[in-house]
VOGU-3710 file (C-alpha; in Angstrom, 3 decimals, decimal comma):
1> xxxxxxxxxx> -5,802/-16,190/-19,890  -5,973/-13,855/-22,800  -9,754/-14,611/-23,488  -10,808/-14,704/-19,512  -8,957/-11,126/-19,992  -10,981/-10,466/-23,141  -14,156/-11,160/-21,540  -14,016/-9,178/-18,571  -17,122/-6,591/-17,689  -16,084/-2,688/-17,343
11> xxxxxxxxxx> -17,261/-3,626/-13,846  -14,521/-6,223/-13,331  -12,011/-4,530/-15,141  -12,131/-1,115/-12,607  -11,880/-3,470/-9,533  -8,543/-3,013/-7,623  -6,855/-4,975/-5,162  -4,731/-2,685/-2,975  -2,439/-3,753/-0,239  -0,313/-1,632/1,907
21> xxxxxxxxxx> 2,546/-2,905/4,067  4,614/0,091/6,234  7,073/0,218/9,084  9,593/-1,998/8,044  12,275/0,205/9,623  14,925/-1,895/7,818  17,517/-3,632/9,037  14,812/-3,894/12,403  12,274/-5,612/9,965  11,307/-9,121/10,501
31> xxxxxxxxxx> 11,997/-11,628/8,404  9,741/-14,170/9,325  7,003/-11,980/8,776  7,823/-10,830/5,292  8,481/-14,383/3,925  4,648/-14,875/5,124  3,687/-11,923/3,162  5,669/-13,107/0,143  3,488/-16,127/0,044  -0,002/-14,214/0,631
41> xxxxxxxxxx> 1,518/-11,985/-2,385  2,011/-15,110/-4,422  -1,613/-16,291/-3,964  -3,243/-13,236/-4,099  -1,797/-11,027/-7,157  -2,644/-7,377/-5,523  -2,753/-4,984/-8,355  -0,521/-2,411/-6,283  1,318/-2,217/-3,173  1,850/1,103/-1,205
51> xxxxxxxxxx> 4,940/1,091/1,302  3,522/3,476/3,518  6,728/5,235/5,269  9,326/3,862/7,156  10,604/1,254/5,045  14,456/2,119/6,420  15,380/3,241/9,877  18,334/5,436/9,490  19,588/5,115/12,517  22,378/6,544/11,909
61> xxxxxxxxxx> 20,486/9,955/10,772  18,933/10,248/14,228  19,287/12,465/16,744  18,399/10,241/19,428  21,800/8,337/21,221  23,103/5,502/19,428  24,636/2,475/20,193  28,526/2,374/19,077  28,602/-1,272/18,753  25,932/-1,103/16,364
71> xxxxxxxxxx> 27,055/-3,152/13,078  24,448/-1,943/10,282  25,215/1,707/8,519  23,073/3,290/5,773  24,402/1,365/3,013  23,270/-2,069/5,019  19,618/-0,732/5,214  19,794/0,615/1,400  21,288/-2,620/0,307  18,746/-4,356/2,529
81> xxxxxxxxxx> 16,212/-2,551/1,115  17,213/-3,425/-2,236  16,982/-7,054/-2,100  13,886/-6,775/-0,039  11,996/-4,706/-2,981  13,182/-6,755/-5,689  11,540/-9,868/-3,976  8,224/-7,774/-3,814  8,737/-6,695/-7,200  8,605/-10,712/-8,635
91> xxxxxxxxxx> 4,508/-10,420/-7,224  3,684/-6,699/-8,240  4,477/-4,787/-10,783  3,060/-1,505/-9,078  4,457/-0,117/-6,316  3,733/2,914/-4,607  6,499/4,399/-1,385  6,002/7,343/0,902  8,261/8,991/2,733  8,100/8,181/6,359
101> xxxxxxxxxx> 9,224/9,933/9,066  12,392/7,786/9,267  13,024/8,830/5,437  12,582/12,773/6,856  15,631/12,027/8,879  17,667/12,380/5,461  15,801/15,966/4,665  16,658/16,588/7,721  20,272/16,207/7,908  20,803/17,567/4,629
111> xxxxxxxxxx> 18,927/20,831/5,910  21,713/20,811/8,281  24,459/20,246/5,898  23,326/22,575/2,955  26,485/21,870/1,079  25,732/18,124/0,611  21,709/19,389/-0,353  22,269/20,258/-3,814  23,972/16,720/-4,590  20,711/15,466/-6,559
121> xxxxxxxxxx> 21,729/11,727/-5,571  21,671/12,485/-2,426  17,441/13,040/-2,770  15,784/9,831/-1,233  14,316/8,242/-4,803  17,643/8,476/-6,026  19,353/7,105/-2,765  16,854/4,431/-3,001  17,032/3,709/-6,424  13,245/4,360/-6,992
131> xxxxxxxxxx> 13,860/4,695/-10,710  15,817/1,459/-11,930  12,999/-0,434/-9,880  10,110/1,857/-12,005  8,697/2,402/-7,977  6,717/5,535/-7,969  7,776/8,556/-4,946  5,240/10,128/-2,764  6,443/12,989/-0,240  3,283/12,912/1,768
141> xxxxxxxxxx> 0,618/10,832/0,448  -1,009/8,800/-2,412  -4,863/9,491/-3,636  -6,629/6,633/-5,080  -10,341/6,657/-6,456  -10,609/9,519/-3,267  -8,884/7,351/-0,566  -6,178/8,555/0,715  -2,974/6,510/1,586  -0,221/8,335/3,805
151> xxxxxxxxxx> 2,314/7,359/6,610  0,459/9,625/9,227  1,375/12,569/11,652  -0,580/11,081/14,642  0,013/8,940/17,277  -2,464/8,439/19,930  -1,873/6,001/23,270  -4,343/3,966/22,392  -5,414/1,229/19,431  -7,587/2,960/17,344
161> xxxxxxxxxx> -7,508/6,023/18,628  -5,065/7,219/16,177  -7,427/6,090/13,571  -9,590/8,197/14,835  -7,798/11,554/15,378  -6,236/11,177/11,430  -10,243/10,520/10,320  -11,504/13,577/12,023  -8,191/15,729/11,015  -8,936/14,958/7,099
171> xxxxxxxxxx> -12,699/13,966/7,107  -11,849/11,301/3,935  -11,189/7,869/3,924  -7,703/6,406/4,672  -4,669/4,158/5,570  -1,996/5,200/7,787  0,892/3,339/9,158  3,442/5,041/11,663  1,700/3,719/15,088  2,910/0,157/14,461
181> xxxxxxxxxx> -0,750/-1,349/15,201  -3,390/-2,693/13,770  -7,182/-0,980/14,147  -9,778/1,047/12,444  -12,486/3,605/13,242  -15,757/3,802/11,127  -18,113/6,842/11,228  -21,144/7,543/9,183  -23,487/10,943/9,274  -25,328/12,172/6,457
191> xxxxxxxxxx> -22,400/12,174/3,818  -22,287/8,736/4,367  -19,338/6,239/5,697  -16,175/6,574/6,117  -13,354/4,551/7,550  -9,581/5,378/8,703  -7,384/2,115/9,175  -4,068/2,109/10,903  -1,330/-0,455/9,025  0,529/-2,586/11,705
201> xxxxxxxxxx> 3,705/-2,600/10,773  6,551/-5,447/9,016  9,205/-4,331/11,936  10,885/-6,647/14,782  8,715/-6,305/18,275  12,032/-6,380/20,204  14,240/-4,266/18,795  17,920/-2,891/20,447  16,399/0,577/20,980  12,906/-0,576/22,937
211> xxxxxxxxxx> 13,033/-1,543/26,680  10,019/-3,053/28,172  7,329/-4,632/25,476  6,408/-2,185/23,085  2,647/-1,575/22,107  3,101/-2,747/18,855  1,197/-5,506/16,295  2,608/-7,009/13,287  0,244/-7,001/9,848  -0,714/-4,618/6,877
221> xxxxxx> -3,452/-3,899/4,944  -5,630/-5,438/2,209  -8,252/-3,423/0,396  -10,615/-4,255/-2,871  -11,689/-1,074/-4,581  -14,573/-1,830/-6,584
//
């Protein structure tokens, strides 16, 4: 291994293999659907994984109404979260999290109660233990080689569409979970090409707080930088 290491071109050595996963929403995530993407972690090695917003739901932060016989509380999805990370951790040793709009939830409340803000453990790396896991924070979005990685502010009716409206809104390059489906819009002019991808998401399709069947598609994202 050392030698194949050794031997490697500049060429090989700057390739990346980048794969984002968003929308967990834990506790709502799926199970079934992570252990799949433990094993594609296994087989493929990425060199980084970006948890692109929305990893935890806190439901218990929201403002919409909330079920009273609902067991989980925000130490269940931290704890959850925990376990879950430390799995993804045993494949990847860089890992990349922005905040979601579930995570704003905490900003949020703390805005409302100013005299819990100042409590520095109460700030979303520490609550999540970001450090002790050596995961890297991103408030908005991550930047790599010029593409852009972020949770997204859009949500359009329609697959793709979303894509779309984020592409023309920042005119670069990017991933973007937040829609819960899986799509992409390409457009090239005389700069060139550029793409916009929306992420899927690692979430339950029937979850307590959805009637009907929601629009939603399970996945995430793979990309080779090169």
């Amino acid at each position: 291994e050392y030698v194949k290491e050794f031997s490697k071109t500049e060429k090989e050595k700057s390739k990346q293999k980048i794969i984002q996963i968003n929308d967990l929403h834990i506790p709502y995530h799926d199970k079934k659907t992570l252990n799949v993407f433990y094993k594609f972690l296994k087989k493929i090695k990425p060199d980084k994984i970006v948890i692109a917003g929305d990893l935890l739901d806190f439901y218990e932060l929201s403002t919409f109404d909330k079920d009273p016989q609902r067991r989980f509380t925000i130490l269940d999805e931290i704890d959850q979260w925990y376990e879950d990370l430390t799995e993804i951790k045993n494949y990847c040793s860089e890992i990349r999290v922005i905040k979601g709009n579930h995570e704003h939830r905490l900003k949020k409340f703390l805005w409302k109660n100013p005299s819990l803000a100042s409590i520095k453990v109460l700030e979303l790396p520490k609550l999540l233990n970001l450090d002790s896991l050596d995961i890297k924070y991103h408030d908005f979005e991550y930047v790599f080689r010029g593409f852009r990685f972020t949770h997204g502010t859009i949500v359009r009716q329609e697959s793709g569409a979303t894509a779309k409206a984020e592409l023309l809104k920042y005119g670069s390059s990017m991933a973007s979970g937040h829609t819960h489906r899986l799509a992409m819009y390409i457009k090239t002019d005389a700069r060139g090409t550029v793409g916009a991808y929306e992420g899927g998401c690692m979430c339950d399709l029937n979850p307590e707080y959805i009637q009907g069947v929601p629009n939603w598609t399970q996945g995430f994202l793979v990309f080779d930088f090169d």
